[in-house]
C-alpha positions in Angstrom: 0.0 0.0 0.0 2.7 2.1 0.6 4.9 1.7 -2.3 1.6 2.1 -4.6 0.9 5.6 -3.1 5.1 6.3 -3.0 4.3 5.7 -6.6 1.4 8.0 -7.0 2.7 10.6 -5.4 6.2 10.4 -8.0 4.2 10.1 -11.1 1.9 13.6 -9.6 5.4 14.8 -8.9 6.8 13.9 -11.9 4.1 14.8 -13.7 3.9 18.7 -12.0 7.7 18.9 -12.6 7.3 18.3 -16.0 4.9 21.1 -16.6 6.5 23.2 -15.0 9.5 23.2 -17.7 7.3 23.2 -20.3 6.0 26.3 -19.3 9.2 27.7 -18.0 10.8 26.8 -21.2 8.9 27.7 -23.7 9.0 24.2 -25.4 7.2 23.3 -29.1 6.2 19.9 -29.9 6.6 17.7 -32.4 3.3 17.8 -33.8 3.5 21.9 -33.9 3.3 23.1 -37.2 4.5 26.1 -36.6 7.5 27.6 -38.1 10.6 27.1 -36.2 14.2 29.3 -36.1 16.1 28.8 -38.4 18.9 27.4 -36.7 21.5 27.9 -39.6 21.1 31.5 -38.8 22.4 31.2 -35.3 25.1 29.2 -36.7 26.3 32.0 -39.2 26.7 34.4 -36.4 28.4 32.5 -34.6 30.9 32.1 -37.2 31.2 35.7 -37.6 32.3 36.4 -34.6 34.8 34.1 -34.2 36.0 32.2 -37.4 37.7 30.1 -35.1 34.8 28.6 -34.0 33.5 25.7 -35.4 29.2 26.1 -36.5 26.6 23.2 -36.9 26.2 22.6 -41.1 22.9 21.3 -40.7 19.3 22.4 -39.4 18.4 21.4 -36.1 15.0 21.8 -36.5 15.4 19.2 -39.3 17.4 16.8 -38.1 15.4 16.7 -34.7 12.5 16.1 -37.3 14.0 13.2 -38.9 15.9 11.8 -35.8 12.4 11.2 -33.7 10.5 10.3 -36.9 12.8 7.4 -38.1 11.3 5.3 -35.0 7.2 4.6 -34.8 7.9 3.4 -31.3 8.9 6.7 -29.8 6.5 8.7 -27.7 5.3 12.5 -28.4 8.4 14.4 -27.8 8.6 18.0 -26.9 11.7 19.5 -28.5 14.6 22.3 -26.9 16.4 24.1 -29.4 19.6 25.8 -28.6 18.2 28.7 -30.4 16.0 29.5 -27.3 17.5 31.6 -24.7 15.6 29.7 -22.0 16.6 26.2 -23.4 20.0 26.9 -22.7 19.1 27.0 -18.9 17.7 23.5 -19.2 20.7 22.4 -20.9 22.7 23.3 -18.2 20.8 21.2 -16.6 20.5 18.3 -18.3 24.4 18.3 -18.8 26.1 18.4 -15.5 29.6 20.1 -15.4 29.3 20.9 -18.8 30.1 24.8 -20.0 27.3 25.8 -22.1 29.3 28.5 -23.3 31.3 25.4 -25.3 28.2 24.7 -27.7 27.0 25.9 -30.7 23.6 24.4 -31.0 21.4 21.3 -29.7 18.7 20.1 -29.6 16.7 17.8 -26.7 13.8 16.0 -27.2 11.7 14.1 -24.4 8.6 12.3 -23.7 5.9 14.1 -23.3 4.4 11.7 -20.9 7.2 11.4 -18.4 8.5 8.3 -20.1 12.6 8.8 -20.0 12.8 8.7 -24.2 14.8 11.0 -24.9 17.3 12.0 -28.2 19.6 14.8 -28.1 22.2 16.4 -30.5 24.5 18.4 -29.2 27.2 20.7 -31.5 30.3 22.0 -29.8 32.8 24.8 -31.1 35.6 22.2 -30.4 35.4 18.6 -31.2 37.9 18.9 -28.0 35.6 19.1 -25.7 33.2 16.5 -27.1 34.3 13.8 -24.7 33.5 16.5 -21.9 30.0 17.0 -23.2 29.6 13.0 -23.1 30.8 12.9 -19.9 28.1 15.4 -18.2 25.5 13.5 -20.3 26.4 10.3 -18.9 26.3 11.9 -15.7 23.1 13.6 -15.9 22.1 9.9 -17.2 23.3 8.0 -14.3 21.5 10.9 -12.1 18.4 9.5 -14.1 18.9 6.4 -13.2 19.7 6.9 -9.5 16.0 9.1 -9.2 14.8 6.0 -11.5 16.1 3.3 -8.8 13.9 5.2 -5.9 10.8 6.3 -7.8 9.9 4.9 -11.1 11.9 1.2 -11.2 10.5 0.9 -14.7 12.2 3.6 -16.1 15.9 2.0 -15.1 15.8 -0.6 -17.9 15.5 2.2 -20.5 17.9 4.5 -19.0 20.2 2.0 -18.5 19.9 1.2 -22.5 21.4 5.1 -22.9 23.6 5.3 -25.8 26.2 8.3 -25.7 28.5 9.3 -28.5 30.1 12.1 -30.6 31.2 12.3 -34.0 33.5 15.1 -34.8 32.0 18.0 -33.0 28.7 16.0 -32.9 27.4 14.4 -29.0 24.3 12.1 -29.7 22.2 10.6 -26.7 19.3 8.3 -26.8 17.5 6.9 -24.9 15.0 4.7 -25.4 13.6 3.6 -28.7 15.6 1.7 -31.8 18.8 3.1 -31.5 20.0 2.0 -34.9 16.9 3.1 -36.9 17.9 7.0 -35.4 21.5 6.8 -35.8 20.8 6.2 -39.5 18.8 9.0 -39.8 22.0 11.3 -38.1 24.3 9.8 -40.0 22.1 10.7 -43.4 21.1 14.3 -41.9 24.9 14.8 -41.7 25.3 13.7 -45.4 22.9 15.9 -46.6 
């Protein structure tokens, strides 16, 4: 009796927390039509002032797109673009001990629901500190997993599934879902 209200109570939690940073956050959907920045934009002025600095070549907004759509199984997901002032905050978040003021662009996409899908893309300005960006994923993933062990011991099996890598300046995480059917829609984004 306990554990099943423990478990109420986390899912009202979970489920209050999670509203709260869509609101705070300004988040758009995946089924929102509307137009999105153009992230390529962003990019270009970054170049500009410092040609040193190393800018994402492709759309985010696209490659989100065709990243969550190459798998039928994943949930709604509500997408954070780096082109948001306020989804920078939540990326500090999400990637602990990470200096935000090392990427370019990203993107983050998570279940709607509470589920812990989630697929993110993030670009640094040095492929340098890639392995540092993987590292505060993984450690905002294990995090996950920790709150997962205590309150939703359904979720672990997923989170513990996390796949974390980078490719030149590139850091992809997923979670959740058929890996390999949204790694092949990166890799062909990127070949675009």
């Amino acid at each position: 009796m306990v554990k099943k209200l423990l478990k109420n109570i986390t899912v009202v939690l979970m489920s209050v927390s999670l509203a709260a940073a869509l609101v705070a956050c300004g988040t758009e959907s995946k089924s929102d039509d509307a137009d999105k920045k153009d992230t390529a934009a962003t990019a270009t002025e970054a170049a500009d002032k410092d040609t040193e600095v190393a800018s994402a070549k492709v759309d985010f907004t696209e490659l989100s797109k065709a990243m969550i759509s190459s798998d039928a199984t994943m949930p709604d997901m509500t997408v954070l673009y780096g082109t948001d002032d306020l989804a920078a905050d939540y990326f500090v978040q999400v990637a602990e001990d990470f200096d935000f003021d090392k990427v370019d662009n990203f993107f983050f996409a998570y279940a709607e629901a509470g589920s812990p899908e989630t697929i993110a893309v993030v670009y640094v300005k040095d492929a340098a500190d890639a392995s540092k960006c993987e590292k505060g994923l993984r450690k905002a993933v294990d995090s996950r997993i920790d709150r997962a062990n205590t309150y939703a011991p359904e979720q672990v099996e997923v989170l513990d599934s996390a796949e974390i890598y980078s490719e030149g300046n590139y850091v992809v995480l997923i979670i959740g879902g058929n890996s390999d059917s949204i790694k092949a829609a990166f890799e062909a984004e990127l070949a675009k």
